[in-house]
C-alpha positions as CSV (number, residue, x, y, z in Angstrom):
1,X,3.0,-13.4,-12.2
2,X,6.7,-12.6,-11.2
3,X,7.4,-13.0,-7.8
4,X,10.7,-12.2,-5.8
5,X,11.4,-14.1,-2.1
6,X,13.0,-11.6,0.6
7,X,13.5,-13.6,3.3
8,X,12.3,-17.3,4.4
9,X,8.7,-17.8,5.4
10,X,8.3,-20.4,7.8
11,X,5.3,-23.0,8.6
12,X,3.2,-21.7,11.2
13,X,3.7,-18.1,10.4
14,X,1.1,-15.5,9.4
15,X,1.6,-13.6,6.9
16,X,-0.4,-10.5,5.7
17,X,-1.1,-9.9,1.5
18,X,-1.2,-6.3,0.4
19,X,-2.6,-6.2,-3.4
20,X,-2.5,-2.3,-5.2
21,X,-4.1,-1.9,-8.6
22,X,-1.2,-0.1,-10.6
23,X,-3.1,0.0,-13.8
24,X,-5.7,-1.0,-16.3
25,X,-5.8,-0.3,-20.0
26,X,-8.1,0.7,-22.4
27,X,-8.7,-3.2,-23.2
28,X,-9.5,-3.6,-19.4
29,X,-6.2,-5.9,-18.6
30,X,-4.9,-4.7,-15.2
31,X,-1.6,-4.8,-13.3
32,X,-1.0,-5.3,-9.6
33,X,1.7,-4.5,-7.2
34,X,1.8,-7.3,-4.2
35,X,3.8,-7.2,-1.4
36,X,3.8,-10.0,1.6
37,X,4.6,-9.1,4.9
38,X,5.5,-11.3,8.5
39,X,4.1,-10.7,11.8
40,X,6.8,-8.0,12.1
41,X,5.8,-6.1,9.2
42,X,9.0,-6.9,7.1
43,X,8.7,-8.0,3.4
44,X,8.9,-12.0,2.7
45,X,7.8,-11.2,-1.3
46,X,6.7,-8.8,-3.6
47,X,5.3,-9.8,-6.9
48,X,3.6,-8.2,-9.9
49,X,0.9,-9.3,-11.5
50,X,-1.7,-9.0,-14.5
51,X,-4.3,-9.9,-15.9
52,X,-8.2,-8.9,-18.0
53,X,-11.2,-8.0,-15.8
54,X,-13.8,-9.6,-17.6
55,X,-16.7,-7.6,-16.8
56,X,-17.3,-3.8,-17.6
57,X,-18.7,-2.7,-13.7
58,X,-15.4,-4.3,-12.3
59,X,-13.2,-2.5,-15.0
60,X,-15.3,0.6,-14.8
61,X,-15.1,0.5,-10.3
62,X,-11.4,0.0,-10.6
63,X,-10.5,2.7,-13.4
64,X,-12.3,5.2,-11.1
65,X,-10.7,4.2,-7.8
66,X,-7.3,4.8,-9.5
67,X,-8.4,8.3,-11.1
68,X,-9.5,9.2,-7.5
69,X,-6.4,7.8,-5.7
70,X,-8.8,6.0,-3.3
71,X,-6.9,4.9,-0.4
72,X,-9.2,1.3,-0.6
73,X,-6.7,0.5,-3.6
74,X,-4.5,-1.8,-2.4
75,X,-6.3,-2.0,1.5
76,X,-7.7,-5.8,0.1
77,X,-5.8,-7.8,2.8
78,X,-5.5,-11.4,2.8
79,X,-3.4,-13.2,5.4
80,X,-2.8,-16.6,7.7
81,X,-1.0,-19.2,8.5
82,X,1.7,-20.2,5.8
């Protein structure tokens, strides 16, 4: 994971995650694109991440959602209180 802080994040706050596959290889490792946003909608962090999708149905449902450009990539939403 690499992460990069845009602006200060305060307790209390809630914050919203937005996770977008980029990519997965042939040996099923994939790469994500994160981005962190503030009740405002400004970016607090982005980060990148990777790492292997163990099982074949996950690899296989996440290869085809990037092939299709479905707008679910990357619609996962986390978010709450800090």
């Amino acid at each position: 994971m690499s992460f990069q802080f845009k602006r200060p994040v305060y307790a209390g706050e809630q914050i919203t995650c937005h996770w977008l596959i980029a990519d997965i290889d042939e040996r099923g490792h994939a790469k994500a694109e994160v981005r962190i946003l503030n009740a405002e909608g400004i970016t607090v962090m982005v980060a990148t991440t990777s790492g292997v999708l163990p099982r074949r149905e996950e690899r296989e449902r996440l290869t085809q959602m990037l092939s299709d450009g479905d707008p679910t990539n990357g619609a996962a939403q986390c978010g709450g209180p800090n």
